[in-house]
C-alpha positions as CSV (number, residue, x, y, z in Angstrom):
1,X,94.2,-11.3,233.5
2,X,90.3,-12.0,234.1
3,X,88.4,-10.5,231.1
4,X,85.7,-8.3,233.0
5,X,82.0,-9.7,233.2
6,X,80.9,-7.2,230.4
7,X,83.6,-8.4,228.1
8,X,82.9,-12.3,228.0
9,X,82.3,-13.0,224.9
10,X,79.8,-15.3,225.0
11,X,77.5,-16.2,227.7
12,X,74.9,-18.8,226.9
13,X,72.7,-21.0,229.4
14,X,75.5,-23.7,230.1
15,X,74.5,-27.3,231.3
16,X,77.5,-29.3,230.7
17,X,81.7,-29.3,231.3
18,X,84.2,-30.4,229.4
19,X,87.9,-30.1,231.8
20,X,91.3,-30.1,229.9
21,X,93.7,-31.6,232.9
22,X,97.2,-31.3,232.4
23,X,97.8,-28.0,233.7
24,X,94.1,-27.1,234.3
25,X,93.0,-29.3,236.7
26,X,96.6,-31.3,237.7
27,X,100.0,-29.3,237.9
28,X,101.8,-31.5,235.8
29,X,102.8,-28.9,232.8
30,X,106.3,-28.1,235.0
31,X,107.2,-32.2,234.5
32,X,107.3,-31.7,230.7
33,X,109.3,-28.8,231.0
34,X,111.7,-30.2,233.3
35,X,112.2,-32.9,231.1
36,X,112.2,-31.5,227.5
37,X,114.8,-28.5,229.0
38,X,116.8,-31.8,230.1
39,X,117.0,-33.2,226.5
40,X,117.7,-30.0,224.9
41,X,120.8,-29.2,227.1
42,X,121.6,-32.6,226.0
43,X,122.1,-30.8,222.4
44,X,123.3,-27.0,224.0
45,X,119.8,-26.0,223.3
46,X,117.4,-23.9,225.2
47,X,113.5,-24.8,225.3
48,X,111.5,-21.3,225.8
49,X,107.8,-20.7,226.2
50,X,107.7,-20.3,222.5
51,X,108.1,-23.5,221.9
52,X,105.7,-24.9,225.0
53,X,102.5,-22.9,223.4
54,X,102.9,-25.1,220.4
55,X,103.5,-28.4,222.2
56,X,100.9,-28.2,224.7
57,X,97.5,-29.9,224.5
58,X,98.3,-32.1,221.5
59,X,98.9,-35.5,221.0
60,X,102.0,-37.4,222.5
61,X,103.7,-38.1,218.3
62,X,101.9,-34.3,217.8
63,X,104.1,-33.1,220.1
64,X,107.1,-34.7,219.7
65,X,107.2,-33.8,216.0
66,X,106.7,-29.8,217.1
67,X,109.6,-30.1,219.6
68,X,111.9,-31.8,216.9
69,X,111.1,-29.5,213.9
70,X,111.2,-26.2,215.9
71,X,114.5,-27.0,217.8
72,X,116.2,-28.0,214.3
73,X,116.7,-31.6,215.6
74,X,115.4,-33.4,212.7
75,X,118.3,-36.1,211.8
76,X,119.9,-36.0,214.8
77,X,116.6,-37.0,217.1
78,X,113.4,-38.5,215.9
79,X,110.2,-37.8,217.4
80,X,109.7,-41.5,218.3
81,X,113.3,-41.0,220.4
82,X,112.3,-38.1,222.0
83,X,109.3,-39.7,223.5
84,X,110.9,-42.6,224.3
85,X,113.8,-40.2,226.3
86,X,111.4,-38.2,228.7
87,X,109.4,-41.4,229.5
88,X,111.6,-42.7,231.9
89,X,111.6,-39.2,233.4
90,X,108.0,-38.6,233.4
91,X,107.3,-42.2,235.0
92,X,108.8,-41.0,238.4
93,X,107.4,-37.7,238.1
94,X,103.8,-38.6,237.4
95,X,102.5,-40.1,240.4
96,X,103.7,-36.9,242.6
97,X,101.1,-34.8,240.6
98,X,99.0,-32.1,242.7
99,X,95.9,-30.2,241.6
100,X,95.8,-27.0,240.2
101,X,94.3,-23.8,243.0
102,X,90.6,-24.1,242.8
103,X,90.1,-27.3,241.0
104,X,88.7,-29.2,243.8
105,X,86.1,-26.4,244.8
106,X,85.0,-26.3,241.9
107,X,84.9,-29.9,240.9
108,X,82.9,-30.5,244.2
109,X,80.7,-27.6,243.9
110,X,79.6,-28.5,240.0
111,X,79.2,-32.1,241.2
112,X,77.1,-31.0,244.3
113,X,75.0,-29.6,241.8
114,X,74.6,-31.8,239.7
115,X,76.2,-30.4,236.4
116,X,77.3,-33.3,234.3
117,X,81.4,-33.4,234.0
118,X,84.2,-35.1,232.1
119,X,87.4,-34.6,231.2
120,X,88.9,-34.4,227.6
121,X,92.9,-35.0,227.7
122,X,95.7,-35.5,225.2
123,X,97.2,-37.8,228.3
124,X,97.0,-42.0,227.0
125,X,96.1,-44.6,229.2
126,X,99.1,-44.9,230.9
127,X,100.1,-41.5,231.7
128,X,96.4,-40.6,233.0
129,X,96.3,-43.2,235.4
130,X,99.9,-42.4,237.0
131,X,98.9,-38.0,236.9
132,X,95.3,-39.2,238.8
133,X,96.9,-41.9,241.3
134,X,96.7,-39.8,244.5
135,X,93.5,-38.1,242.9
136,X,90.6,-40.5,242.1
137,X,87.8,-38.6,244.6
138,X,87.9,-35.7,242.3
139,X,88.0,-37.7,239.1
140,X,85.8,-40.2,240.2
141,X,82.9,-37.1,240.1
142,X,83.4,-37.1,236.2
143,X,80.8,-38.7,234.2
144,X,83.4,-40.0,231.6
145,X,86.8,-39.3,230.6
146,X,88.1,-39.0,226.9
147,X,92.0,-39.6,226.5
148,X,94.4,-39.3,223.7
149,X,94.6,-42.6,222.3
150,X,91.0,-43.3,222.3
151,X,90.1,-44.7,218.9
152,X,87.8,-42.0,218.2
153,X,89.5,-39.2,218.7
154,X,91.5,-39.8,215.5
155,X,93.4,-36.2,215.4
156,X,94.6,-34.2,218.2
157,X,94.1,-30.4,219.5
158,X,93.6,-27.8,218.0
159,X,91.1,-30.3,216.1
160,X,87.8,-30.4,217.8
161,X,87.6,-34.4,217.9
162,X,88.2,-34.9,221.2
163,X,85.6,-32.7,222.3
164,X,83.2,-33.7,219.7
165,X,83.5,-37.3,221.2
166,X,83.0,-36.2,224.9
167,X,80.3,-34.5,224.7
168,X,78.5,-37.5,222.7
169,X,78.9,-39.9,225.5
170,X,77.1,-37.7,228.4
171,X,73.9,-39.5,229.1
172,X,71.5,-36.6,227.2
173,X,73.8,-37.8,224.0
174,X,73.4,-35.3,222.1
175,X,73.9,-31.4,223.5
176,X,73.9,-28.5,221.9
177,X,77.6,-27.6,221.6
178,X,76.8,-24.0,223.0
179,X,75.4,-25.5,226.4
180,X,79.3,-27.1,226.6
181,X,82.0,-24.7,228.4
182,X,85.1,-26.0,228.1
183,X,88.3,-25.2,230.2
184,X,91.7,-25.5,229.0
185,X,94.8,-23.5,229.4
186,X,96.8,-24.5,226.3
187,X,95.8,-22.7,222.9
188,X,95.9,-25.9,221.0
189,X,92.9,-26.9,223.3
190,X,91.4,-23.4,223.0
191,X,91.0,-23.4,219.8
192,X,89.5,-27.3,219.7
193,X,87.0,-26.2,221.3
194,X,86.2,-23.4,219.6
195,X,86.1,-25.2,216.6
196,X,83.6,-28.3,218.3
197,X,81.6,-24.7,219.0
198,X,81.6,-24.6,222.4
199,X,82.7,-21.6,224.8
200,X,85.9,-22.1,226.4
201,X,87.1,-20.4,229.7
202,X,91.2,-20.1,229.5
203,X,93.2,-20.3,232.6
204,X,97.1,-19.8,231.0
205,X,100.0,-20.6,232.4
206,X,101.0,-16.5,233.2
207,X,104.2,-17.2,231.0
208,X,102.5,-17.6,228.1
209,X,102.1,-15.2,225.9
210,X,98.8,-12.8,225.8
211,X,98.4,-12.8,221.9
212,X,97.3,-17.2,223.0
213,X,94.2,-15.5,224.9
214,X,92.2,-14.0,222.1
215,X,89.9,-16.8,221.0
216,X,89.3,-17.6,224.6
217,X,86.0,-16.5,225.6
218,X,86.9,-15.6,229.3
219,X,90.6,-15.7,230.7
220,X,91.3,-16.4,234.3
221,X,94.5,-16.0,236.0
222,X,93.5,-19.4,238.3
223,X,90.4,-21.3,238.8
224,X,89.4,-19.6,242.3
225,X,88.8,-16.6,240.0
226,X,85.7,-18.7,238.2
227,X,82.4,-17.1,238.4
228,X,79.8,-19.8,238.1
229,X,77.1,-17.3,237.8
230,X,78.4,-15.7,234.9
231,X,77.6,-18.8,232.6
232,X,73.9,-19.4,234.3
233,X,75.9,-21.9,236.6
234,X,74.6,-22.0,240.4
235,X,76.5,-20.2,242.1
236,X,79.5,-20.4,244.8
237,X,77.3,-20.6,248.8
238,X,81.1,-19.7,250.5
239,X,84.2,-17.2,249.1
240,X,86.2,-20.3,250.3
241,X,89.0,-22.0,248.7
């Protein structure tokens, strides 16, 4: 899946990261899918990948209003019902979140080296703080974290607000959005960063479909795959994991 060195599309003197988290940094994509293929059997309905690529990376309401329209549920479940269906289930699911391969690596090896980090998620308050619970050494390394319902981030993914607002509140202030790389693995978030102008390294869910890559300026099939060295990064001193 890894576009080839010579094929990155952009590889500018990076000085800064921006981490998406559901499903980039914490495996927690599989909850939502658990739950929303619950609530659709509910109806005889299947949920697909199809309908994931549209949901993921946006806001909570965002979301719900995708997965009611494209499921032809409108009048029988509102979006504001949906959410307030798979919250119970997420609640007990939350807290047993893992990281993704290769996130602490490279979380430590960034921090080690002192390249500013944060993390930019659609996730509120609440749902943050129960995904991180058994993870707050790794997130704790982040300079600041930008969620969802933070007051300025007024639209979600794919617009670039969120990212826009983390990258203000690094201590420099104000960075050149081409010294930002961004990782994500939805293509709402892909493209949210694209539009903030930063470069974006993709690592997909491998069920989702290839034509999602294309704006991506690097695809990976996992973190371990990251070449720091390729965006003037310092690079890797073991090939552990």
């Amino acid at each position: 899946m890894a576009k080839p060195s010579d094929q990155i599309s952009s590889r500018g003197t990076i000085t800064h990261i921006i981490f998406d988290m559901d499903g980039l940094l914490l495996d927690t994509e599989e909850f939502y899918t658990q739950v929303q293929e619950t609530i659709l059997a509910r109806y005889g309905k299947k949920f697909d990948w199809s309908l994931k690529a549209k949901m993921m990376g946006k806001k909570a309401i965002e979301s719900a209003k995708v997965f009611v329209d494209e499921s032809g549920l409108n009048g029988i479940l509102t979006p504001a019902e949906f959410l307030e269906d798979r919250e119970e289930m997420l609640q007990s699911l939350f807290p047993t979140s893992e990281l993704m391969p290769g996130a602490s690596r490279l979380i430590n090896h960034l921090h080690a080296n002192g390249i500013p980090m944060c993390v930019a998620t659609g996730s509120h308050r609440r749902h943050f703080e129960l995904k991180t619970k058994k993870h707050g050494d790794i997130f704790s390394m982040m300079h600041h974290v930008v969620l969802g319902d933070d007051p300025e981030v007024k639209h979600g993914k794919p617009s670039p607000d969120i990212f826009l607002a983390a990258s203000k509140r690094f201590e420099d202030n104000i960075i050149d959005p081409g010294r930002i790389l961004v990782f994500e693995d939805a293509p709402a978030g892909v493209a949210a960063a694209k539009n903030a102008g930063m470069s974006v390294v993709m690592v997909p869910d491998p069920r989702l479909d290839s034509s999602h890559h294309v704006a991506a300026d690097q695809v990976l099939s996992s973190l371990l795959d990251f070449n720091p060295s390729l965006w003037s990064l310092p690079p890797f001193q073991d090939a552990g994991i």
